[in-house]
MARVEX-901371 format. One record per residue: residue number from 1; chain; x, y, z of N, C-alpha, C in turn. Coordinates in steps of 0.02 Angstrom, whole numbers, plus 50000, padded with zeros to 5 digits. Layout:
<recs>
NUM|A|X|Y|Z|X|Y|Z|X|Y|Z
...
</recs>
This chain:
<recs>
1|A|49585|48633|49846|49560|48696|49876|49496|48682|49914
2|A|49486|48714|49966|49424|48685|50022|49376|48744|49988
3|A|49315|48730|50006|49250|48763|50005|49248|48841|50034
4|A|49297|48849|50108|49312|48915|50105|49351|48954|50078
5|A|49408|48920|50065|49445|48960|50042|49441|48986|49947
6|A|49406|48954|49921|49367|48948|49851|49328|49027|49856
7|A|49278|49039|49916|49255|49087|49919|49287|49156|49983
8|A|49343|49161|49988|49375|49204|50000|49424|49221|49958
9|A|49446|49169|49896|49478|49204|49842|49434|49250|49783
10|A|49376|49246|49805|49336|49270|49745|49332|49356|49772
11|A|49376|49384|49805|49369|49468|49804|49430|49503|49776
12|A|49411|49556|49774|49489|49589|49734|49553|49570|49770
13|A|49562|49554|49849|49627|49519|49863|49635|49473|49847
14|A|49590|49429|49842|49624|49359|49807|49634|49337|49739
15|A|49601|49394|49695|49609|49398|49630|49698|49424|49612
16|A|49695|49446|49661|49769|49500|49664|49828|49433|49687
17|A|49811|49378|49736|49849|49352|49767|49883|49298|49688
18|A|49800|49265|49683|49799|49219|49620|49852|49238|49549
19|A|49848|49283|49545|49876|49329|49497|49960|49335|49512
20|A|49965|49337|49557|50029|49354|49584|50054|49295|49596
21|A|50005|49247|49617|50041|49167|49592|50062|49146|49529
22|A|50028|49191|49494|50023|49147|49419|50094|49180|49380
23|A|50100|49249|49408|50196|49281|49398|50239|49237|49431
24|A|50231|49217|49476|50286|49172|49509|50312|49126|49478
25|A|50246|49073|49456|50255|49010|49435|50269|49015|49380
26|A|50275|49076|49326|50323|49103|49269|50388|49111|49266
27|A|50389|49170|49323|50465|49188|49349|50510|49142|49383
28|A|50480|49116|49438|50499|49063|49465|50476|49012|49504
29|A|50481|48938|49450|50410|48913|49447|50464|48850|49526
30|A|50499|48839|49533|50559|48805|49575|50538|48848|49655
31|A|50536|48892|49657|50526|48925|49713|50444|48991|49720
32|A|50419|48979|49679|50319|49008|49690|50300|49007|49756
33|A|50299|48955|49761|50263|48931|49811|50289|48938|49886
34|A|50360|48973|49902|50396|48996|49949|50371|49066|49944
35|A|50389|49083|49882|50394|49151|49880|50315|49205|49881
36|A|50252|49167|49865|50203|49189|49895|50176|49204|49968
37|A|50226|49149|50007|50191|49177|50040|50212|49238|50070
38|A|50245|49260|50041|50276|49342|50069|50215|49384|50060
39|A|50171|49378|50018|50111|49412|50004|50057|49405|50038
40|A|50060|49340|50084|49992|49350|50149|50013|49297|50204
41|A|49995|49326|50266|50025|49303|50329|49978|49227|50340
42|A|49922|49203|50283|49880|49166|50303|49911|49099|50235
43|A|49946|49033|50255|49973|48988|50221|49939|48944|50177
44|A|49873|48948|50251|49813|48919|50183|49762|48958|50112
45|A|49782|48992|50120|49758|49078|50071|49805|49053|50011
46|A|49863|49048|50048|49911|49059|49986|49923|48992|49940
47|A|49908|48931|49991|49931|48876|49942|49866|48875|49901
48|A|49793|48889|49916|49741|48886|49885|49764|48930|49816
49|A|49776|48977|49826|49804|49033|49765|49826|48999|49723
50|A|49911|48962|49749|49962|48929|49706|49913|48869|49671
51|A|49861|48833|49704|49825|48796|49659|49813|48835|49616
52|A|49748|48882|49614|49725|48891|49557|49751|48941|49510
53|A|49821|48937|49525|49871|48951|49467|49888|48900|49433
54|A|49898|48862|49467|49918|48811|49432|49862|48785|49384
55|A|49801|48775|49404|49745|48746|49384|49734|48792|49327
56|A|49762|48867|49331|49737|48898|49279|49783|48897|49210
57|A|49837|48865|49232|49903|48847|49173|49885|48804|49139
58|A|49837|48738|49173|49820|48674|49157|49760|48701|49094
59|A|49722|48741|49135|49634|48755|49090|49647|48804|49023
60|A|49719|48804|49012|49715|48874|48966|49709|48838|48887
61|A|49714|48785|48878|49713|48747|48815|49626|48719|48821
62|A|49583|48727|48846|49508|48724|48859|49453|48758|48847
63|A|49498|48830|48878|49478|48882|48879|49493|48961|48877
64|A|49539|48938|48858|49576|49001|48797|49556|49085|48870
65|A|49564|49124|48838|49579|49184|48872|49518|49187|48951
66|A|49463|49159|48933|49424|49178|49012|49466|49144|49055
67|A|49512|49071|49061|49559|49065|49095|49580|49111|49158
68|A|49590|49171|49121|49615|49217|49179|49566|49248|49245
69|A|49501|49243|49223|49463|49273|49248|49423|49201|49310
70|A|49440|49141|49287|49419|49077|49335|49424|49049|49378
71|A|49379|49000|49419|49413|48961|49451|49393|48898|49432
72|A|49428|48850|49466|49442|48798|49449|49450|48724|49503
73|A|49422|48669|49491|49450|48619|49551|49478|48567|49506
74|A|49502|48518|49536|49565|48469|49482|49508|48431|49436
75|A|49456|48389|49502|49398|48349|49462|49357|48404|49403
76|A|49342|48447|49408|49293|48506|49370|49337|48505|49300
77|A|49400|48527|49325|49420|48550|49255|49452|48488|49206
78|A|49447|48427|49241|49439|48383|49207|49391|48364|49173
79|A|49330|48363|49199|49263|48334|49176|49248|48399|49145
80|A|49262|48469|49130|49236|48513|49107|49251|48502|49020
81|A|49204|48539|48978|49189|48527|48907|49234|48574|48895
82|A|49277|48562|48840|49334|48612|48806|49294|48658|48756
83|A|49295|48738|48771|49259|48794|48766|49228|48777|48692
84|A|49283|48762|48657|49248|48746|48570|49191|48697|48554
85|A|49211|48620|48619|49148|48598|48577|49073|48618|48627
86|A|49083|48657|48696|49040|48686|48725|48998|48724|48685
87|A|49038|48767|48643|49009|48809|48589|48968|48782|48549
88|A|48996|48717|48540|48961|48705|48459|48890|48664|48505
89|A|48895|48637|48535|48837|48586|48570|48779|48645|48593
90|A|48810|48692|48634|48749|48779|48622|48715|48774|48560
91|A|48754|48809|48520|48750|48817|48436|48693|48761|48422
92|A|48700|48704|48439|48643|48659|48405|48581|48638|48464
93|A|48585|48695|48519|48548|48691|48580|48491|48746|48530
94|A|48518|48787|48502|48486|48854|48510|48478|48831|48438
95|A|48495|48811|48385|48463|48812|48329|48418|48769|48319
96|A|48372|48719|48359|48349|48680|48366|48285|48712|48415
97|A|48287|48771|48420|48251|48796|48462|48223|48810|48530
98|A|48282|48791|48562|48288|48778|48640|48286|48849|48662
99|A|48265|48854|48709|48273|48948|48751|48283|48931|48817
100|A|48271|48901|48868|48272|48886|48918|48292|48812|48970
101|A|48362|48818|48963|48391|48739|48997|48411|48738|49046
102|A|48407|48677|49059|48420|48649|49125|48495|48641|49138
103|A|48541|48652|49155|48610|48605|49149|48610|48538|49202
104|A|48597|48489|49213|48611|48466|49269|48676|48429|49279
105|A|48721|48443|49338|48775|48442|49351|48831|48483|49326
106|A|48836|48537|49337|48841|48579|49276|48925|48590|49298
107|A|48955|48570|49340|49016|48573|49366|49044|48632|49381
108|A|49085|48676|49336|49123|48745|49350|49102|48777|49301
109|A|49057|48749|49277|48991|48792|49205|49021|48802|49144
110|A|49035|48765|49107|49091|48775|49045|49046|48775|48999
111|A|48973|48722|49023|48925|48711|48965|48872|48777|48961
112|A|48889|48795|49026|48805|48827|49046|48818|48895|49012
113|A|48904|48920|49025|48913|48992|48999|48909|48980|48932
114|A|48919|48936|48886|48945|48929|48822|48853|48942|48787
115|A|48799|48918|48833|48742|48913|48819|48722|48989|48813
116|A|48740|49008|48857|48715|49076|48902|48736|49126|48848
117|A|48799|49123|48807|48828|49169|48749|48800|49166|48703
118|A|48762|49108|48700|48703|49102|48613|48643|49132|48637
119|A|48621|49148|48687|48574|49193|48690|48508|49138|48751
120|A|48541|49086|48775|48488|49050|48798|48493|49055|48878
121|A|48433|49048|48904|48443|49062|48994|48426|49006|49036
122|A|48499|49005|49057|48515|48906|49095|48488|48931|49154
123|A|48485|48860|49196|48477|48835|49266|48529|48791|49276
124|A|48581|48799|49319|48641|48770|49313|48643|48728|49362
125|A|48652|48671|49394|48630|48653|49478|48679|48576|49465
126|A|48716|48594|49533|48770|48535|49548|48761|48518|49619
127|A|48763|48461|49632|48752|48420|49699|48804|48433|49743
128|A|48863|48451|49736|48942|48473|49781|48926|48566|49786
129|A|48923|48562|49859|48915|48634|49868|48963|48681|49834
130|A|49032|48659|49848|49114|48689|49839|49101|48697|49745
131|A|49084|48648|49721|49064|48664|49650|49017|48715|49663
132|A|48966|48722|49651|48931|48775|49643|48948|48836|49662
133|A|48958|48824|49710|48992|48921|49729|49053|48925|49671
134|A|49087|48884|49631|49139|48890|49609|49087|48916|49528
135|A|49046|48890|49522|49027|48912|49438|48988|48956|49461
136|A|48955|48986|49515|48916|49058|49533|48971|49097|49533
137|A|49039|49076|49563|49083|49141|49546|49102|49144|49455
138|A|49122|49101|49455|49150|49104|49369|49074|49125|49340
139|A|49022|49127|49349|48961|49171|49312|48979|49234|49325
140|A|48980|49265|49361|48992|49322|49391|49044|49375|49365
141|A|49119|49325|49384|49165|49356|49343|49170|49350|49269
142|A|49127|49297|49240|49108|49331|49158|49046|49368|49137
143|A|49031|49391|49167|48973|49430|49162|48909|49380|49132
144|A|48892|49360|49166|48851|49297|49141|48784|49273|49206
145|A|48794|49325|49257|48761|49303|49297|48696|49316|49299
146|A|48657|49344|49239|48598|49366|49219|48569|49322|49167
147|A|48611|49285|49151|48590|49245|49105|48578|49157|49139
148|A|48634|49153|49197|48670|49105|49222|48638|49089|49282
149|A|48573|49042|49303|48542|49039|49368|48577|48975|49420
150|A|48644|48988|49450|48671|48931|49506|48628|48891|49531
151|A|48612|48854|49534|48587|48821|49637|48639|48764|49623
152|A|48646|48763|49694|48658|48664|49744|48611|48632|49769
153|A|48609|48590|49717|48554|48536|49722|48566|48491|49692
154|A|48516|48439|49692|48539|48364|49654|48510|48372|49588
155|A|48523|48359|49524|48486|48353|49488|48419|48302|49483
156|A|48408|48263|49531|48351|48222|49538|48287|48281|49585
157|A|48338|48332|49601|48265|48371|49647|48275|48436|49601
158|A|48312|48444|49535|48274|48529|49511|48199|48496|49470
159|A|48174|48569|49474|48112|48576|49456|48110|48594|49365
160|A|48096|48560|49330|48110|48569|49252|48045|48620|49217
161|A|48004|48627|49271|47945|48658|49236|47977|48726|49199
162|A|47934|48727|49133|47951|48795|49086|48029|48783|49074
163|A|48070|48717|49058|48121|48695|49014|48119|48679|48964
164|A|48132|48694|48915|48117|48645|48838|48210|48612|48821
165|A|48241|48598|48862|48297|48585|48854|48340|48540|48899
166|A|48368|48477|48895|48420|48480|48955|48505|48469|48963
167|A|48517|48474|48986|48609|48440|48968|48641|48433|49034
168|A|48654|48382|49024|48681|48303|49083|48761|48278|49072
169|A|48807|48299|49109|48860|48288|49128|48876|48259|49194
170|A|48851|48198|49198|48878|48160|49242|48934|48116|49266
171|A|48927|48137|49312|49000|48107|49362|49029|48021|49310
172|A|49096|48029|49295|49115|47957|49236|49168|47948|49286
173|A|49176|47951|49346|49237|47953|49368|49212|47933|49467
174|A|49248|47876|49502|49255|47868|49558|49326|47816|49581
175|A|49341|47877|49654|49384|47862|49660|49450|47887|49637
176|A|49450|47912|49575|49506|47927|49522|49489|47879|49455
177|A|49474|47839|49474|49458|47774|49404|49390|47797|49372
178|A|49401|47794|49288|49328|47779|49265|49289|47724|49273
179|A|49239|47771|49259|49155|47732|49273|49139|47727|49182
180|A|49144|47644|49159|49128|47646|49092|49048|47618|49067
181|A|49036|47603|49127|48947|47583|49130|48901|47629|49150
182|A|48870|47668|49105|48827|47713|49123|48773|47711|49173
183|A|48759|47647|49171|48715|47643|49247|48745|47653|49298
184|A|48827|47660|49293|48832|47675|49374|48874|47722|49363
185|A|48840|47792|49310|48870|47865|49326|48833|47879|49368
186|A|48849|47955|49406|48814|47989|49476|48793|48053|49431
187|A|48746|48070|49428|48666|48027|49431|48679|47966|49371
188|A|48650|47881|49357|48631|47871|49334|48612|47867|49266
189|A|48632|47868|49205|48609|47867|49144|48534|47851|49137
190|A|48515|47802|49165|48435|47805|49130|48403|47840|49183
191|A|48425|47870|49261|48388|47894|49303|48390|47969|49260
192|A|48445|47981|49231|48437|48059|49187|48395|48051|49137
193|A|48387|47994|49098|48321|48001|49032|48255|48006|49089
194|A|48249|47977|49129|48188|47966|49152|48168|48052|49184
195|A|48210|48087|49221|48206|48147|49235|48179|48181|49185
196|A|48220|48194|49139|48208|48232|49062|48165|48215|49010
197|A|48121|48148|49040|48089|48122|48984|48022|48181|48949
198|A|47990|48212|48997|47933|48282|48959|48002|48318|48922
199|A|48048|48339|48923|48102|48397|48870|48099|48389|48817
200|A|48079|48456|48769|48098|48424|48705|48155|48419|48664
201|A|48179|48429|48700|48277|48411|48676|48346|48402|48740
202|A|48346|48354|48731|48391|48306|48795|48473|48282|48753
203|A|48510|48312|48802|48588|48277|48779|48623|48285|48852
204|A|48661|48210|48809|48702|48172|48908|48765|48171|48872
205|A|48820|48190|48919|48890|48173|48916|48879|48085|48932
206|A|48935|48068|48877|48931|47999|48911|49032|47990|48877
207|A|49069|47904|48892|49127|47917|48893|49154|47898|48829
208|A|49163|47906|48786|49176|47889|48717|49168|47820|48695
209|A|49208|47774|48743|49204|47706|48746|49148|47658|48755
210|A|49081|47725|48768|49015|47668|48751|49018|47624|48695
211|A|48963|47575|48744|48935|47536|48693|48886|47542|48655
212|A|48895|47510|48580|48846|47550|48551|48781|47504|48562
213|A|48788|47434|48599|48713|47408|48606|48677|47437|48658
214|A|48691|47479|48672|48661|47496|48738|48639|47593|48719
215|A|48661|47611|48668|48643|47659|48652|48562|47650|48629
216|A|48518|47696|48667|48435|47702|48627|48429|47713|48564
217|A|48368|47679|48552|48370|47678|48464|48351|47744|48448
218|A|48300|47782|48499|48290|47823|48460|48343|47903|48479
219|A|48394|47886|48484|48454|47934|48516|48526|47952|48438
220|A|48535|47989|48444|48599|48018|48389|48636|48004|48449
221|A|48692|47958|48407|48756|47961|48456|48815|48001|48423
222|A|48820|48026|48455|48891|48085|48416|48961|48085|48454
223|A|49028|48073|48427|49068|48078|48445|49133|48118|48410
224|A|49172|48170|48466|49198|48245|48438|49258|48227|48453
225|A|49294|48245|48415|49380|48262|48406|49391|48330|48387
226|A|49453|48330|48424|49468|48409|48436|49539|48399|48395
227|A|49576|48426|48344|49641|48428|48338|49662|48355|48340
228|A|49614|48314|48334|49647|48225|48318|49641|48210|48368
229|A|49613|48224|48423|49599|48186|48492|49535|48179|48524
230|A|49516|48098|48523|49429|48103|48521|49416|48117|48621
231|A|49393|48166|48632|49361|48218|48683|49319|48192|48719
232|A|49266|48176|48686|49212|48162|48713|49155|48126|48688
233|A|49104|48106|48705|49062|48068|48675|48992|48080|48700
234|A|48939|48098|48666|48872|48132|48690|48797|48094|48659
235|A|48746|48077|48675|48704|48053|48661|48618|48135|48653
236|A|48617|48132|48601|48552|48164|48586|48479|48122|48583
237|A|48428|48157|48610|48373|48132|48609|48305|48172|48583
238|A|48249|48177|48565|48203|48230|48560|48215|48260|48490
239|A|48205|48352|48498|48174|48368|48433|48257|48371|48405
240|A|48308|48384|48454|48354|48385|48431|48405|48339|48408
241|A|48396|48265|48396|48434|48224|48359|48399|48209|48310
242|A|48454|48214|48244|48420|48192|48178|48463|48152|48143
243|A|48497|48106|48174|48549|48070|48135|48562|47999|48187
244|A|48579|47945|48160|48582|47897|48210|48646|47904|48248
245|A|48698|47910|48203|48764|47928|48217|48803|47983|48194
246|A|48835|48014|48220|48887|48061|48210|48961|48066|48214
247|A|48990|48100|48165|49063|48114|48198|49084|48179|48177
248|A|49088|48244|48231|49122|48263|48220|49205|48319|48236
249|A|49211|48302|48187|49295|48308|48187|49308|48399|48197
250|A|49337|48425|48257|49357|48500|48271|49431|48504|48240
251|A|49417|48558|48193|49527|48561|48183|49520|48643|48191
252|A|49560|48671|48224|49540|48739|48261|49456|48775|48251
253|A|49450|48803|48222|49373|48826|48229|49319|48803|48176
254|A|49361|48754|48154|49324|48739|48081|49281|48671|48104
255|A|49237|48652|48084|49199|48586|48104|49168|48552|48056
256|A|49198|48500|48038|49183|48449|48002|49138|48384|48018
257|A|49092|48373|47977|49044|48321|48022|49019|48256|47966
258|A|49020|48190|47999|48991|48133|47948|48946|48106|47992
259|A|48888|48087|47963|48839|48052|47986|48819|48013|47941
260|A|48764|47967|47989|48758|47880|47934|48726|47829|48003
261|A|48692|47788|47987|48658|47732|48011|48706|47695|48050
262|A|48781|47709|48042|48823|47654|48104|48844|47576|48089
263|A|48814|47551|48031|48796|47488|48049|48807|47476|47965
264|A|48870|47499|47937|48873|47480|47866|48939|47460|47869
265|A|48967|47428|47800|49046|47388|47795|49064|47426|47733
266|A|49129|47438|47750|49143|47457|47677|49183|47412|47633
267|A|49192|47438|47567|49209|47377|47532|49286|47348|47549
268|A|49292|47313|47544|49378|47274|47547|49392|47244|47480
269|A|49451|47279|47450|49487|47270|47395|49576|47272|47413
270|A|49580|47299|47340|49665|47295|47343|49682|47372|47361
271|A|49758|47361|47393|49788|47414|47402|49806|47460|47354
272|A|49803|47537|47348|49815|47586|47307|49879|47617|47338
273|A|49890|47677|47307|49941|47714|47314|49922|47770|47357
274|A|49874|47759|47399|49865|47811|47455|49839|47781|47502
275|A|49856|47813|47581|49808|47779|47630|49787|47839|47675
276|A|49724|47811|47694|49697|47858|47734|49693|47817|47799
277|A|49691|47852|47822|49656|47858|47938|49625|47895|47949
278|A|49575|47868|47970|49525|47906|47990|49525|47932|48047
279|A|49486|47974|48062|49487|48010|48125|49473|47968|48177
280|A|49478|47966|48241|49455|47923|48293|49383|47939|48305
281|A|49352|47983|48300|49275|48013|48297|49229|47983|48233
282|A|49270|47964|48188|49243|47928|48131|49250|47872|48148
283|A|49293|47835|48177|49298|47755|48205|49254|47739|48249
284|A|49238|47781|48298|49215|47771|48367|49129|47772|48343
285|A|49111|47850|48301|49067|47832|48273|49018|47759|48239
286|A|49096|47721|48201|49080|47667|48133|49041|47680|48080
287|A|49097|47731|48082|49068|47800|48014|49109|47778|47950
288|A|49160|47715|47966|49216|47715|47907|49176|47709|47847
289|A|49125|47675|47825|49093|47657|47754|49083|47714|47717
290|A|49053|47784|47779|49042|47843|47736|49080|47866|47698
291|A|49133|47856|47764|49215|47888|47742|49238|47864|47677
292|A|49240|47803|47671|49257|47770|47616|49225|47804|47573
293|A|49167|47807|47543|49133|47828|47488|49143|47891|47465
294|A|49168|47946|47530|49192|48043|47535|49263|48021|47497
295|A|49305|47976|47491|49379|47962|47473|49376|47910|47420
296|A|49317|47877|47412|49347|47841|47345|49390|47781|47371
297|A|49392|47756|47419|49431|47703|47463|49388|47643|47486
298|A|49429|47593|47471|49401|47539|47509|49444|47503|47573
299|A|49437|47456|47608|49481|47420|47647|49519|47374|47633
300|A|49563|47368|47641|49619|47281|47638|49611|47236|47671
301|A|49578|47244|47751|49564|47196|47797|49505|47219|47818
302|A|49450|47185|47837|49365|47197|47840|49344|47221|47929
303|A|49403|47214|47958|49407|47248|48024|49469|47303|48047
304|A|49508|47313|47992|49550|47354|48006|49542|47434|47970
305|A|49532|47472|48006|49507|47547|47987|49560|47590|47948
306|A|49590|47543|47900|49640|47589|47843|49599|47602|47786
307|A|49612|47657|47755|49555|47654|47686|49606|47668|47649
308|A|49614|47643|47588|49665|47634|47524|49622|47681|47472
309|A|49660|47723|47444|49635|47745|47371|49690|47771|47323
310|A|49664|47771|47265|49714|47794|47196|49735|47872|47178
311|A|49682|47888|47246|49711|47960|47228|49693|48008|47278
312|A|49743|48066|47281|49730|48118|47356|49669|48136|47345
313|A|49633|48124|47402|49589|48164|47440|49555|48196|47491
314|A|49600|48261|47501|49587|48296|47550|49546|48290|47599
315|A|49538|48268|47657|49487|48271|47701|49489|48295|47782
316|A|49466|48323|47814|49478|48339|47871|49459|48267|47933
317|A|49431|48235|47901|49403|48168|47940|49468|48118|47940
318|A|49514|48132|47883|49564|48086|47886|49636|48129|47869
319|A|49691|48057|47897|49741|48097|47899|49763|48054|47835
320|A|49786|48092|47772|49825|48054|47719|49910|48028|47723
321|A|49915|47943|47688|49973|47963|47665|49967|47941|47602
322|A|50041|47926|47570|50081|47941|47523|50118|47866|47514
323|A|50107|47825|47476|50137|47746|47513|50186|47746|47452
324|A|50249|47704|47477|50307|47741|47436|50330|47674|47435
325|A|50312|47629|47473|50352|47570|47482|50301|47496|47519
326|A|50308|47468|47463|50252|47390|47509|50302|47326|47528
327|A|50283|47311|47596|50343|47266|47619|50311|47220|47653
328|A|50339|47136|47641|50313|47105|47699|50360|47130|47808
329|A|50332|47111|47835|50339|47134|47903|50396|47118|47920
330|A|50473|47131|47918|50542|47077|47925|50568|47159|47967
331|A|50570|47136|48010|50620|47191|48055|50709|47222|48032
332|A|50736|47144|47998|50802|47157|47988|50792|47210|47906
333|A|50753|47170|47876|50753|47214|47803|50718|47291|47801
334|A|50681|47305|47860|50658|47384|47868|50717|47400|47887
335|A|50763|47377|47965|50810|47418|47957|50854|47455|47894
336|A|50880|47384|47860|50894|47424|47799|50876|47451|47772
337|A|50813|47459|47753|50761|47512|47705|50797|47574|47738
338|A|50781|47579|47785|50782|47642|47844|50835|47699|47851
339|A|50888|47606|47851|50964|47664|47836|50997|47672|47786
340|A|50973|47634|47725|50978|47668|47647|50949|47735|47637
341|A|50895|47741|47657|50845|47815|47643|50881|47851|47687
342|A|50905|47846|47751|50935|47889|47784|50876|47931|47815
343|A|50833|47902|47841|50784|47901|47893|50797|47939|47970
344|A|50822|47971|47996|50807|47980|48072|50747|48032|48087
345|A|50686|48042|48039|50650|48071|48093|50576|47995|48077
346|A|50592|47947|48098|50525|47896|48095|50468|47894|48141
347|A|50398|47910|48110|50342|47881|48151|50332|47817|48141
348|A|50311|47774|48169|50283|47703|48172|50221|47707|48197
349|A|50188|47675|48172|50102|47672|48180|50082|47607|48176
350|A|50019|47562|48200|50011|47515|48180|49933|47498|48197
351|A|49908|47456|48163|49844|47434|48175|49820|47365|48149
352|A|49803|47336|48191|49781|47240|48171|49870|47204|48175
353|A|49905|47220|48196|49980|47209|48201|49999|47191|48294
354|A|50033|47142|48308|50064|47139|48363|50115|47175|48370
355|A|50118|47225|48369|50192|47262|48396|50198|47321|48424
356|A|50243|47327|48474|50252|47389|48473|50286|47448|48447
357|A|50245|47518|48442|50275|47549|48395|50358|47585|48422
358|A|50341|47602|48495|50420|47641|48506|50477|47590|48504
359|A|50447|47523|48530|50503|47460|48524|50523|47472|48472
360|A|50475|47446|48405|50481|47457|48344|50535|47502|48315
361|A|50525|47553|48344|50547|47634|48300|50639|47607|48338
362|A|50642|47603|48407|50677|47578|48450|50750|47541|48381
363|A|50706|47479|48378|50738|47425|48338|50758|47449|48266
364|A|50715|47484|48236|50746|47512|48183|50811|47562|48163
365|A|50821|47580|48233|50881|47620|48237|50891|47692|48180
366|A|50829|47741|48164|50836|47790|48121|50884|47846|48144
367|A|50915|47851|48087|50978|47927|48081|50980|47944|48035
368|A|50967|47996|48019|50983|48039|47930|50932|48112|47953
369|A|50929|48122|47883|50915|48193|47900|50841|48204|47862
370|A|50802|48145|47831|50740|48110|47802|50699|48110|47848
371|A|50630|48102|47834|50579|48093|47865|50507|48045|47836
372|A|50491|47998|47880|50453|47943|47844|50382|47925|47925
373|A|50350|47901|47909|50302|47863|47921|50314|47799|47894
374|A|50318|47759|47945|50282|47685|47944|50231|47651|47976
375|A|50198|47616|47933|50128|47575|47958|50142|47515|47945
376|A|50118|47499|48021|50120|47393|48011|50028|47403|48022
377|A|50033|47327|47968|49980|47320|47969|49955|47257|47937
378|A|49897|47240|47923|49889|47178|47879|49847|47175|47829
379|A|49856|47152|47767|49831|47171|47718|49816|47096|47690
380|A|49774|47079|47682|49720|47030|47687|49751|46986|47777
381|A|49776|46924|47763|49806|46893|47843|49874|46923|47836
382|A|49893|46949|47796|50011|46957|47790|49988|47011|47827
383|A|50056|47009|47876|50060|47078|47897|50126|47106|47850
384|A|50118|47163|47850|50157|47201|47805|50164|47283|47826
385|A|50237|47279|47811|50224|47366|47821|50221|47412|47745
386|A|50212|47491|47782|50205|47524|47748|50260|47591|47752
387|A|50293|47601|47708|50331|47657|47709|50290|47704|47686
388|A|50289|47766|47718|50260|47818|47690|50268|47888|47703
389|A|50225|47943|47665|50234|48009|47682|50164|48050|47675
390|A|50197|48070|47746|50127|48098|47764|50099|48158|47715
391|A|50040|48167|47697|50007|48212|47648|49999|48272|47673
392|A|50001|48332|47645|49979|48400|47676|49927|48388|47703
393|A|49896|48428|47771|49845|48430|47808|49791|48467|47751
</recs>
């Protein structure tokens, strides 16, 4: 969608047009995009529309019902924060005593409104003009524009005076490819500490896959999973980090959190009759030792992130199973396992193992009317699998 046409959909006709895209691509999603344009004599009006219908089908798992009321560009609503953990990163903006932030780069404002609802009054400012007019409208149409101050500008030229806050979402992405070295996000990673360095509470989007030597010592690194899928990854600085590391884990509105120094082992023993997995936010963290100690679990292999214990324990950080069966790794003798039990609904999982799992699942050939989990894995050097069943959530 171009820069004008972004701001000629923002009046009641194009709210009307957008809308009327978004019935189409319901009713008939094969022919929409023909059939709009019966609704305006102008082609580029209309395919802009059919985007941000589309864009708004894409954002609705992000951002739940304002969806309807948005707009949207492909890069934005990618790089934009999914409404829940927007919420919660507010939530610890404002209980930490922040009143007045900066957003810089603030994209289609996912962070700035989420701020703006806890009661705090942003400065929102993105370097792409077409962005900005895009989160001045989405302020607007959520009623937020009193709380919500736009500009286009660089974040190296806003003015921070009378901020006690900042939050940095920078560009991880050129070209289409990630950017996994923070020195060469747009703006800069240390050109953003250096900006923010008078704030007394500073947090940067950064890409999960940091490194942790390169993380500041004196920074909380926190990393969030949403529903078992690690999201995102953020660095705190100032009055507001109090933990070296973090993880935490979103399972619909509930939020679960482990913290810890980063830099511990947990024990490695023998295998029990339960296994846990940890969350990827607890891994990414190298939160497992805590974990271990919340479960009563130790490890089998001193780099492989399975935790073994003797007995269920519930956790939202991990997913349990149920180990029913210990095997060395022989492809021909799982089959059989597989089709004695009468197996056809199998997961395959694996970790510290050469294989692949759909090959795997592939080769095993499951049919029956059973349901199992398997884990390859290695338990001291053997690799070995694991038959199992997965534990209530």
């Amino acid at each position: 969608m171009t820069h004008v046409n972004a701001t000629r959909l923002d009046n009641p006709e194009g709210h009307a047009l957008v809308a009327t895209a978004t019935r189409l691509l319901t009713e008939r999603p094969d022919r929409a995009a023909v059939a709009l344009r019966r609704h305006t004599d102008d082609p580029e009006l209309a395919q802009a529309a059919m985007n941000q219908a589309t864009l708004r089908a894409a954002a609705y798992p992000k951002f739940g019902p304002d969806t309807a009321r948005m707009f949207f560009t492909r890069d934005g609503l990618e790089q934009a924060s999914r409404a829940v953990v927007a919420e919660r990163r507010a939530d610890r903006l404002a209980a930490a005593g922040a009143d007045r932030v900066a957003d810089l780069c603030c994209g289609i404002g996912a962070d700035a409104f989420a701020m703006a609802r806890h009661g705090l009054t942003v400065v929102a400012v993105d370097s792409d003009a077409e962005t900005a007019d895009i989160a001045r409208a989405n302020a607007a149409a959520l009623g937020l524009s009193g709380q919500v101050e736009v500009r286009h500008e660089r974040a190296q030229d806003t003015d921070l005076t009378g901020v006690d806050a900042a939050f940095a979402d920078p560009a991880r992405r050129h070209a289409g490819r990630r950017i996994f070295d923070p020195r060469m996000y747009s703006p800069p990673l240390p050109e953003l500490w250096r900006l923010t360095e008078d704030v007394d509470h500073r947090v940067c989007k950064v890409g999960p896959g940091i490194d942790h030597s390169i993380i500041p010592p004196d920074a909380e690194a926190e990393w969030v999973s949403v529903d078992g899928d690690v999201v995102e990854a953020a660095l705190w600085r100032g009055g507001v980090a109090t933990a070296p590391r973090r993880a935490s884990v979103i399972t619909g509105r509930r939020v679960t959190e482990l913290t810890g120094p980063g830099d511990r082992q947990a024990t490695v023993g023998e295998i029990g009759g339960f296994l846990y997995e940890p969350d990827g936010a607890v891994i990414r963290a190298h939160l497992v030792a805590e974990l271990a100690e919340l479960v009563a679990g130790r490890l089998a292999h001193p780099k492989i992130a399975y935790l073994y214990t003797d007995a269920i324990h519930p956790t939202p950080l991990a997913t349990g199973y149920r180990i029913d069966e210990v095997l060395p790794f022989h492809v021909k003798k799982l089959r059989q396992l597989v089709a004695a039990r009468r197996i056809g609904r199998l997961t395959v999982k694996k970790r510290g193992a050469d294989v692949e799992p759909d090959r795997l699942r592939r080769e095993l050939k499951p049919a029956g009317d059973n349901e199992a989990t398997l884990i390859v894995t290695r338990i001291g050097e053997r690799h070995t699998a694991l038959l199992c069943e997965r534990l209530p959530s």
